[in-house]
N, C-alpha and C positions, 0 to 999 in steps of 0.2 A: 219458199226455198230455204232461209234462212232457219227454219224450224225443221225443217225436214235433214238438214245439218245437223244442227243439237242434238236430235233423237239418232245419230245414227253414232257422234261423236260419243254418244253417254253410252247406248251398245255396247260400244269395245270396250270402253273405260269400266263396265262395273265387270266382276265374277263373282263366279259362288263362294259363299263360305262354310269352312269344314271344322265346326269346334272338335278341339284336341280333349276338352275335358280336364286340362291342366295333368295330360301321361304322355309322358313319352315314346320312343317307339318302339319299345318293348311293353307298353301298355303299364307302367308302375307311374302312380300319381306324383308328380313334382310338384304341383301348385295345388293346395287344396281349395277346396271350398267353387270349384269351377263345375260345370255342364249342365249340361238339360238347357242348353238355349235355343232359341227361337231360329227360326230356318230366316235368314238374312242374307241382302247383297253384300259387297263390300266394295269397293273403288280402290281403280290403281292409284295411289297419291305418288307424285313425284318430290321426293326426301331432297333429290341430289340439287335438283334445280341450278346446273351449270350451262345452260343454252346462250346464254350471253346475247340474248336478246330482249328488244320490251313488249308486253303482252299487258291484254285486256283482259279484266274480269267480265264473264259473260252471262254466267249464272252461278243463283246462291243457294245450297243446297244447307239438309242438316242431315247427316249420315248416323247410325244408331252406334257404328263403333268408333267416335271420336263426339267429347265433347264439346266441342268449337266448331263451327262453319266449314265447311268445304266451297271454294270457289273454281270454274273454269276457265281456265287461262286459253286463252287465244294467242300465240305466238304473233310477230312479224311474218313469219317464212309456214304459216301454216299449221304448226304443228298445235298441240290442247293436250292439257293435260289437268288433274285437279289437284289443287295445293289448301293448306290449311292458309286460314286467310286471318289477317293483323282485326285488331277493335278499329270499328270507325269505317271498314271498308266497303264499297256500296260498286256496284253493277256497272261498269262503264269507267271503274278506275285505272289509272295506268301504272304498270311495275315493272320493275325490271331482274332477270334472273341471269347473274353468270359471276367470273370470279376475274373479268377485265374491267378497269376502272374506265366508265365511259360517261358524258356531259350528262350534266339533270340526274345522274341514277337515283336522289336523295327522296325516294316515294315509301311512305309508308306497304309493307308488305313485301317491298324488294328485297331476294337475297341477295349478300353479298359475301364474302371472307372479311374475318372481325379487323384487317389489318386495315382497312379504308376505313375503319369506325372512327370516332375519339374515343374519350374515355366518357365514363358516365351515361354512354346509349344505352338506352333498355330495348332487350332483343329475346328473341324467340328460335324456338323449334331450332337448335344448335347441333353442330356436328361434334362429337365426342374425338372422334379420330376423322382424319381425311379420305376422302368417298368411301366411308360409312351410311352417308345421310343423316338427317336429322333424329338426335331421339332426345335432347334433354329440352323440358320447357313446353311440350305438346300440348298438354292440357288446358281446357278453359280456363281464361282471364290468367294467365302463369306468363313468366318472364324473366328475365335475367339480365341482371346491368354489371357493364365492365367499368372493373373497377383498376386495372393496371394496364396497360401495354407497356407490350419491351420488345425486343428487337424481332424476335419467333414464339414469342409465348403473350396470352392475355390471359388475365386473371376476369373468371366470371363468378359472381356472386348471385345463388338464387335464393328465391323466399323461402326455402327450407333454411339456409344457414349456410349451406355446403359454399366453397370455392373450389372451383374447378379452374386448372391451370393448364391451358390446353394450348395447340399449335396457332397461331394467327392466322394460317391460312384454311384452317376451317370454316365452314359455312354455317351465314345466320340469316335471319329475319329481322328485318327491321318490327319495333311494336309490339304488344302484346296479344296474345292469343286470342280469339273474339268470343262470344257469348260467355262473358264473363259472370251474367247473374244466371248462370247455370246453377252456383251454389243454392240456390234459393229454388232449386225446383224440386217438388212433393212427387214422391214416388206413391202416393195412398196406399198402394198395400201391398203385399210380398210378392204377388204374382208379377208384377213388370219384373222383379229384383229375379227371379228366377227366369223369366222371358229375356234377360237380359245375358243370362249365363251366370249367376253369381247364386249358390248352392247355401243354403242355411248355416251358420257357425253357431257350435253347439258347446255350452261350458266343460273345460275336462271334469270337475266335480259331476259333471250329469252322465260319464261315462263307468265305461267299464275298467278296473285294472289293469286288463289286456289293451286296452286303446287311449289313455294317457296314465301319466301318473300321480293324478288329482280323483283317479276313479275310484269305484270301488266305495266299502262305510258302510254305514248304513243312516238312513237320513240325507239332513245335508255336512254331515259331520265331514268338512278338511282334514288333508292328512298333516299331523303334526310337525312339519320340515318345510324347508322356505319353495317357493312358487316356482314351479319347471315346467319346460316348454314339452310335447310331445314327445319330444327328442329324448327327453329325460337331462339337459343343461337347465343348470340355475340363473334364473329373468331378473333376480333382483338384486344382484350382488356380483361384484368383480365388473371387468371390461368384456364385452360381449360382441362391440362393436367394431366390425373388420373397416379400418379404412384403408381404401386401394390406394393403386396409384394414381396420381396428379388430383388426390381429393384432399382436402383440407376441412375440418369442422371446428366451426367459428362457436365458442362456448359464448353463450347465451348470460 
């Protein structure tokens, strides 16, 4: 019976996926270097995780469009849903999801709002703005430790450099992201990289005039002026780099 649950909870939870090809919907490409991928599920993940209840991990799954673990959560009150799950987290552990401060909730993979944290927690899968859901720190073995609270704002630090100075009552993850020695996994050869949706990246010196402006010559002869992106901006010189708001970049 209990299996015959699973299989009926994981049903609803996955649907189909429709690559975009990296165009928008007027069909002009925004993101290069995208399509031609593999006909895949995908799983509803729940970002917001504010049920304010504790749940069991039930099963461990590895899903092709996230590189870290997917686990299902079993509510108190019934409800399942699949979340990106902390290192370290094994089948039968208990966590807690909501933004009320309640006993015990200190479990690896629990969300909570960064204002129950201290300082110096390293946390996961973070909300940018409030019921947004989670987008910064998704990725395998990624993390982010807080490095300031103050009255409505926490300064987050991740392993790129960046500080993000964001609301305290946004939502995090305890722990860091799981299958961390993803870095270390061999693609052997190009076809998974295009099964995957990820499109060959080709030198501008190998192109045409008309399609960068490194093209063109004859040979592999460069053109004589400093290194520009597609766009036709110069990559090696001046400031290039937009920084938004509540980002900080910590020079190195």
């Amino acid at each position: 019976m209990l299996t015959y649950t699973f299989k009926i909870i994981t049903k609803f939870l996955r649907f189909g996926y429709i690559p975009s090809s990296g165009r928008n919907f007027s069909g002009v490409i925004c993101i290069r270097h995208k399509g031609g991928s593999h006909m895949k599920k995908s799983y509803f993940i729940d970002f917001f995780r504010r049920i304010n209840l504790f749940g069991f991990v039930s099963k461990i799954i590895k899903s092709i469009n996230f590189t870290g673990f997917l686990g299902l959560i079993i509510y108190q009150n019934g409800l399942s849903c699949y979340n990106l799950l902390s290192e370290h987290m094994k089948i039968g552990d208990k966590i807690y999801s909501g933004y009320v401060w309640v006993k015990n909730w200190k479990l690896i993979g629990s969300s909570v709002p960064l204002k129950f944290l201290p300082v110096f927690t390293v946390v996961n899968n973070i909300e940018i703005y409030k019921f947004n859901g989670g987008q910064l720190a998704r990725a395998a073995g990624t993390s982010a430790i807080i490095t300031l609270q103050n009255f409505d704002r926490a300064s987050l630090k991740l392993k790129s450099g960046w500080i993000y100075n964001i609301s305290n009552y946004n939502m995090c993850t305890l722990g860091i992201i799981s299958n961390s020695l993803h870095r270390f996994f061999n693609f052997k050869k190009a076809g998974i990289m295009r099964s995957l949706g990820i499109r060959p990246t080709v030198r501008g010196v190998a192109m045409n005039p008309c399609d960068h402006p490194h093209g063109g010559g004859e040979g592999r002869k460069s053109p004589p002026v400093g290194s520009k992106s597609p766009w036709g901006w110069l990559t090696k010189s001046g400031k290039n780099l937009v920084v938004k708001k509540n980002r900080i970049k910590i020079l190195r």
